[in-house]
C-alpha positions as CSV (number, residue, x, y, z in Angstrom):
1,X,-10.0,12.4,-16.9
2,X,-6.5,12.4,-17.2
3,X,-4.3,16.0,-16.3
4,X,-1.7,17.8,-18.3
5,X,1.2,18.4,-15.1
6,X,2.8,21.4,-15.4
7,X,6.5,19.6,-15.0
8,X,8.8,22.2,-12.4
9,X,11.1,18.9,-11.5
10,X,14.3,20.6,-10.4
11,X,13.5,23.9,-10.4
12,X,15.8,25.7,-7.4
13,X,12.7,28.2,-5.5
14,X,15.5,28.9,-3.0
15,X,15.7,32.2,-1.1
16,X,12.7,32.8,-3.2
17,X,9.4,34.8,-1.8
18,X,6.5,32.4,-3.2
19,X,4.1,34.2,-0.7
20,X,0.1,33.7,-2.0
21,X,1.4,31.9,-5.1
22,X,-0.8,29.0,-6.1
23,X,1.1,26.2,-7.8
24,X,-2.0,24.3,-9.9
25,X,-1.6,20.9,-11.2
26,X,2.5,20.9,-10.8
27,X,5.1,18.3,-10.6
28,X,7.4,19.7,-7.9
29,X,9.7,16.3,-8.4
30,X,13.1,17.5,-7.0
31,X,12.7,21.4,-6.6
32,X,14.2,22.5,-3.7
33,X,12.9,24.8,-1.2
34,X,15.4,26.1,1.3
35,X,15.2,29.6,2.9
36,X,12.2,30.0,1.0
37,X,9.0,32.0,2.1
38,X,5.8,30.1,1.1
39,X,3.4,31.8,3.5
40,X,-0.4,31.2,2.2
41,X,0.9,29.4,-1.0
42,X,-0.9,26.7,-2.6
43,X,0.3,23.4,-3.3
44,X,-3.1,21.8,-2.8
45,X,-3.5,20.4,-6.6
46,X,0.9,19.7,-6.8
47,X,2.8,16.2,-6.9
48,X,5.9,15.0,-5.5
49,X,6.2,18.0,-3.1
50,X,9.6,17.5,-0.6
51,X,9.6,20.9,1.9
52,X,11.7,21.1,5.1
53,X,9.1,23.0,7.6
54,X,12.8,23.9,9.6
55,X,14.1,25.8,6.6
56,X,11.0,27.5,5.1
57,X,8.6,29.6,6.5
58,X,4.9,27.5,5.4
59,X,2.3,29.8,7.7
60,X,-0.7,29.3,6.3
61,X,0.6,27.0,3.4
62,X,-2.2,24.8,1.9
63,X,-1.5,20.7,1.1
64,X,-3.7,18.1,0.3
65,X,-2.9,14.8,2.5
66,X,-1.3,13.0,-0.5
67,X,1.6,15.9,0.5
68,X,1.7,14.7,3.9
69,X,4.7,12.1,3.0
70,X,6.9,14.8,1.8
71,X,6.3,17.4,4.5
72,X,7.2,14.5,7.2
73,X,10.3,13.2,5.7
74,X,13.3,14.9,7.6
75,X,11.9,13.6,10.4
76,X,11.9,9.7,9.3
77,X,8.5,8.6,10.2
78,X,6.9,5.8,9.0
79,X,3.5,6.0,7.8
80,X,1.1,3.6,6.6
């Protein structure tokens, strides 16, 4: 069964309050998140999701494990 993505590829969420929002089935391919409050949102069912944990607040944020390679990147750790 094949999806319909909801595309938000560049969307700019900075300085934005995104607390509780749950972001079904989205493409998050370049949106940038800086200064941005994502307490208890959902990005469980998102793609391409790129987040600096220094420069957001993410208590209580929900990802699936396919996120886990965008969460880690600042930090440059190799996963396989």
């Amino acid at each position: 069964m094949q999806t319909d993505w909801f595309d938000l590829s560049n969307v700019d969420f900075s300085s934005s309050d995104l607390t509780q929002i749950k972001f079904k089935d989205c493409n998050l391919f370049d949106a940038t998140f800086e200064n941005t409050i994502l307490d208890k949102t959902d990005f469980f069912n998102t793609q391409n999701v790129i987040i600096n944990l220094d420069k957001n607040k993410v208590k209580g944020a929900v990802f699936n494990q396919n996120n886990l390679r965008g969460l880690l990147q600042q930090y440059d750790i190799i996963m396989k």
